[in-house]
C-alpha positions as CSV (number, residue, x, y, z in Angstrom):
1,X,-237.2,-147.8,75.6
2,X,-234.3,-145.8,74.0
3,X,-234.7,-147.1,69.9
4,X,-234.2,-144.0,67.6
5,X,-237.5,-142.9,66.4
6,X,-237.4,-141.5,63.1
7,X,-237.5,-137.7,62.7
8,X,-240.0,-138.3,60.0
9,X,-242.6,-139.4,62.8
10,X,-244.0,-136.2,63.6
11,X,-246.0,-135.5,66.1
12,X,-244.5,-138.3,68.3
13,X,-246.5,-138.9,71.7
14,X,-244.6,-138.5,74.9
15,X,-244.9,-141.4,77.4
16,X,-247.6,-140.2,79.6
17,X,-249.6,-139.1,76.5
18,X,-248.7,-142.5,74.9
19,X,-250.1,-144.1,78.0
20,X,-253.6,-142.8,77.6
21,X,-253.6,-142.9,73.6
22,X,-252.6,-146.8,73.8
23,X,-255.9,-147.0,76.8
24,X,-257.9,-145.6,75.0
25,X,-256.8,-147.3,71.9
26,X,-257.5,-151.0,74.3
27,X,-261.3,-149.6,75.1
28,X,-261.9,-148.8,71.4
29,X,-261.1,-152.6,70.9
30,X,-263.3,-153.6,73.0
31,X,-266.3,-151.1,72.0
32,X,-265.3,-152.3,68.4
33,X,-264.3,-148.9,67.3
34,X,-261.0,-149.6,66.1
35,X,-259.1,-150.7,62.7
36,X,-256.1,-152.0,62.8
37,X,-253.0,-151.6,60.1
38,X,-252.2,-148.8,57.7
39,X,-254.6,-150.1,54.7
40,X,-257.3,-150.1,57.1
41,X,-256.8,-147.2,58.5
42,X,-256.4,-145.5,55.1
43,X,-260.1,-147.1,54.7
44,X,-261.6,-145.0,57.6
45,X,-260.3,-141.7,56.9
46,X,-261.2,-142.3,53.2
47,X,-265.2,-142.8,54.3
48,X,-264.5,-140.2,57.0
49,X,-265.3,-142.6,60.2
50,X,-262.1,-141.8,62.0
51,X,-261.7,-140.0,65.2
52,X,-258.1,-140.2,65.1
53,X,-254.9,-142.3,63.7
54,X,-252.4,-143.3,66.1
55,X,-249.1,-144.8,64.2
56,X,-245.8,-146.7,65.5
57,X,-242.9,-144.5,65.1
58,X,-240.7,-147.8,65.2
59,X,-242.6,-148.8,61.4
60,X,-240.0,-150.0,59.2
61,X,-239.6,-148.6,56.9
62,X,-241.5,-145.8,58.2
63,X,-242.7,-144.1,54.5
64,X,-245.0,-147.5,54.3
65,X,-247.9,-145.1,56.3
66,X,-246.1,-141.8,56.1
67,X,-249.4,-141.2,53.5
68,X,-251.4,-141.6,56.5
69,X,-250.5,-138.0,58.4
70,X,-251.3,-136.6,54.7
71,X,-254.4,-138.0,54.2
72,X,-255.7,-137.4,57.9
73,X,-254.8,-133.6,57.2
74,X,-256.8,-133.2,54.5
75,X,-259.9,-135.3,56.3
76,X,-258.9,-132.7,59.2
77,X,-258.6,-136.1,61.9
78,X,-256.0,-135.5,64.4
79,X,-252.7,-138.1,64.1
80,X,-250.7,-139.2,66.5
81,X,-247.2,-141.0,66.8
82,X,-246.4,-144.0,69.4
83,X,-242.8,-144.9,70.0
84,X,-243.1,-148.6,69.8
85,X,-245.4,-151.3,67.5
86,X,-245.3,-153.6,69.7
87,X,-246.9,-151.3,72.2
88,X,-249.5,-150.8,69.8
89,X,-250.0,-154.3,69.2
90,X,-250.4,-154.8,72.5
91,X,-253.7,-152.3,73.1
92,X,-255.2,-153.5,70.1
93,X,-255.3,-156.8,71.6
94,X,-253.6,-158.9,69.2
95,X,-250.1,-160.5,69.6
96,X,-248.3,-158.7,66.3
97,X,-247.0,-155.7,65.9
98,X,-249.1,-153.1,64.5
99,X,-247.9,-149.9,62.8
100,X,-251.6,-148.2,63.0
101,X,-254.7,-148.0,63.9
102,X,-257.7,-146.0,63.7
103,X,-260.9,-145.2,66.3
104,X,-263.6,-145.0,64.2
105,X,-266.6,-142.6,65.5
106,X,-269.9,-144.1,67.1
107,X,-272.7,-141.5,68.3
108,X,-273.5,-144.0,70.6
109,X,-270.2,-144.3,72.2
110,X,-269.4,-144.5,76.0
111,X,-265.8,-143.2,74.5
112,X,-267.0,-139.9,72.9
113,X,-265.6,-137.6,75.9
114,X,-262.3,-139.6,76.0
115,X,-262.0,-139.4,72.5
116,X,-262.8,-135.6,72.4
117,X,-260.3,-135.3,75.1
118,X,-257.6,-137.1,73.8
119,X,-258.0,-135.4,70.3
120,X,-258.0,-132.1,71.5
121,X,-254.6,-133.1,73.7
122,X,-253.2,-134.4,70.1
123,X,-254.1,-131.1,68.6
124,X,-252.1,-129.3,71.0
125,X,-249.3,-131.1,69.6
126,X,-249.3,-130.3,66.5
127,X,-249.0,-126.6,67.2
C-alpha cells in the first residue's frame, strides 16, 4: 500500500507473511480465540493466555502499544507487526480499525498447529 510504516514497528510482517497472520487471525475470530485492541491484549499476556500479538504498524501514534512488544518479551509470546489497521480490522471481523490483537491459547483448538506454525515463522523474524 506504500504508507511509511514507522521504524519503531519492529518486526514488521512482509505481505505473504501478513497474509497468513491476518487468516489466521479471521479463524481465531471465529474459534473465539482472539482479543481485540491494545488494553485487551495487554489483558492476555498479563494472565499469560496469549499465543501471540499481532499489531498495526500504521497505529497513530504508534508508542500507544509500543508497551506491548515489551511486555510480550518478558511473557516470552512471539509479536508480530501488520502494515495496515484497517487490514487488521478487517480479520477480526469488525468494521474499525484495530491496532491489535491477541490469539489467546485453547488445548482444545483445531488452530494449535497453525498457531505453532505461524509462531515459529514469527520467531524467525526476530532473529
Amino acid at each position: 500500500t506504500g504508507e511509511i510504516v514507522n521504524p519503531k514497528a519492529y518486526p514488521l510482517a512482509d505481505s505473504q507473511l501478513s497474509i497468513t497472520i491476518l487468516d489466521l487471525v479471521q479463524q481465531a475470530a471465529n474459534y473465539k480465540q482472539l482479543k481485540k485492541g491494545a488494553n485487551e491484549a495487554t489483558k492476555t499476556l498479563n494472565r499469560g493466555i496469549s499465543e501471540f500479538v499481532v499489531m498495526a504498524a500504521d497505529a497513530e501514534p504508534l508508542e500507544i502499544l509500543l508497551h506491548l512488544p515489551l511486555l510480550a518479551e518478558d511473557k516470552n509470546v512471539p509479536y508480530v507487526f501488520v502494515p495496515s489497521k484497517q487490514a487488521l480490522g478487517r480479520a477480526c471481523g469488525v468494521t474499525r480499525p484495530v491496532i491489535a490483537a491477541s490469539v489467546t491459547s485453547n488445548e482444545a483448538s483445531q488452530l494449535k498447529s497453525q498457531i505453532q506454525q505461524l509462531k515459529d515463522a514469527i520467531e524467525k523474524l526476530l532473529i
